[in-house]
N, C-alpha and C positions, 0 to 999 in steps of 0.2 A: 252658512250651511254648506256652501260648494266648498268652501274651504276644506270643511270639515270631511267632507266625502273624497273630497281630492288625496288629503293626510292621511285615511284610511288605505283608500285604495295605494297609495306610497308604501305604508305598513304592510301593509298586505305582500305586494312584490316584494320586499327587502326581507322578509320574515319568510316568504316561499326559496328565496335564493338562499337563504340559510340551512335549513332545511335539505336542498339539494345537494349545496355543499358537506356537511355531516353526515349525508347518506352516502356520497361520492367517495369522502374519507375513510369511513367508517367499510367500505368494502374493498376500499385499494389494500396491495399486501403492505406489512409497515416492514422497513429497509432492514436488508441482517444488520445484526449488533456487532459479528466476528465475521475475520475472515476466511476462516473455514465455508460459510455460507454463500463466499464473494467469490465470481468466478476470477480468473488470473488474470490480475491488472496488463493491462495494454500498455506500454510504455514504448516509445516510438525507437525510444534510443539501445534498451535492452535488445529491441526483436536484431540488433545487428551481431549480438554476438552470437556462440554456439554453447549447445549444452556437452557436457562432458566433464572430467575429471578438470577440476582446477586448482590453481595454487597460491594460496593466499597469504601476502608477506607482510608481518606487522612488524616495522621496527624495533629491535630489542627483543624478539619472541622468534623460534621458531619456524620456518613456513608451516602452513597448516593445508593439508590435499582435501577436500571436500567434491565427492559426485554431486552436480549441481544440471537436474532436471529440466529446471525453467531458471530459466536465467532473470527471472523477478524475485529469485530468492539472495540473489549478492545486493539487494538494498537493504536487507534483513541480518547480517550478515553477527550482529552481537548479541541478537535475541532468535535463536535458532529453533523458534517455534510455532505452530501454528494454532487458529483464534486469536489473533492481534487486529485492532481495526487498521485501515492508512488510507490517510490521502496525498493525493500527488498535487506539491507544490510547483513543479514544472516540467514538463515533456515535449523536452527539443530533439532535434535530428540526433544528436553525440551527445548529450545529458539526460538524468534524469533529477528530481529530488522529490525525496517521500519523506512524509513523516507519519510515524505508524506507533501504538501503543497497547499494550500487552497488559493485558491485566495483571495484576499481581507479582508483574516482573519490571517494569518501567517504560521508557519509551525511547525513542531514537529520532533521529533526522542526519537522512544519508544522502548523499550526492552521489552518483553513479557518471564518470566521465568514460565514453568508449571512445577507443583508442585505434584498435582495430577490431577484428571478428573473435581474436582469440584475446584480446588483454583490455583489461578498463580500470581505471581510477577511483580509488573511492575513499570518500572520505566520510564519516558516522562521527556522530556525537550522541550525547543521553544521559538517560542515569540507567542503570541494571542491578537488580534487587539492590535499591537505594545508593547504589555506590554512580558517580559521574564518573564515564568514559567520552574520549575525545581522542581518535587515532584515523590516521591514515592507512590504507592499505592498496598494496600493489598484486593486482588479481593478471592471473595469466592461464588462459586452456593450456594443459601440456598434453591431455592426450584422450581417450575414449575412456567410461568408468569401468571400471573390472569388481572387483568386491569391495570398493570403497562402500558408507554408508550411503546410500542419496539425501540430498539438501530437497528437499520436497518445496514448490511455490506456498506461498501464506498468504 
């Protein structure tokens, strides 16, 4: 019979902490799905650079000039858009590396190396609307934005 009262009153606590839990859950907000919703990743190693007019060198292409706002957007730098989720696989003092995925356009995983305040290293891999890209780029501030577009954070 103690037994038996004992196992109850066991059930009982283990069934009340359930209970608390699912109400706790059930009233927490549940995480954004996009990043639109997520405010602009902290990454230790972008906050060294600056924002403004930069130039972006892809071997065999072009330089490309992009105004770039927040400088969390050169981890982004092939899917140039925003609502994509990312998370950061590492953030050191001079690196960064994210990997971040876009609905209905693919994904990426970029390494961002700062070099100094105005130039950093980066290198991006993925796929983008189902095609695999894998490039390096040599990124350099040259000057303040004027009526470039801006590279908006994601």
């Amino acid at each position: 019979m103690a037994l038996a009262v004992r196992s109850a009153a066991a059930f009982m606590v283990v069934a009340a902490s359930v209970v608390w839990v699912a109400s706790t859950l059930a009233q927490a907000p549940l995480a954004p799905a996009t990043a639109a919703a997520v405010p602009a990743m902290s990454l230790t190693a972008l906050k060294e650079l600056e924002p403004g007019l930069w130039q972006l060198e892809i071997k065999g292409h072009a330089p490309r000039l992009s105004c770039i706002a927040e400088t969390t957007a050169l981890v982004q730098i092939e899917h140039d858009q925003p609502n994509c989720s990312r998370f950061v696989i590492a953030n050191e003092a001079k690196s960064a590396t994210v990997h971040y995925s876009c609905q209905r356009a693919g994904w990426g995983r970029t390494t961002v190396r700062v070099e100094t305040p105005s130039s950093a290293a980066i290198r991006t891999q993925g796929i983008s609307h189902n095609q695999p890209f894998d490039y390096s780029v040599q990124a350099r501030r040259v000057g303040a934005c004027g009526a470039q577009p801006v590279a908006k954070p994601r």
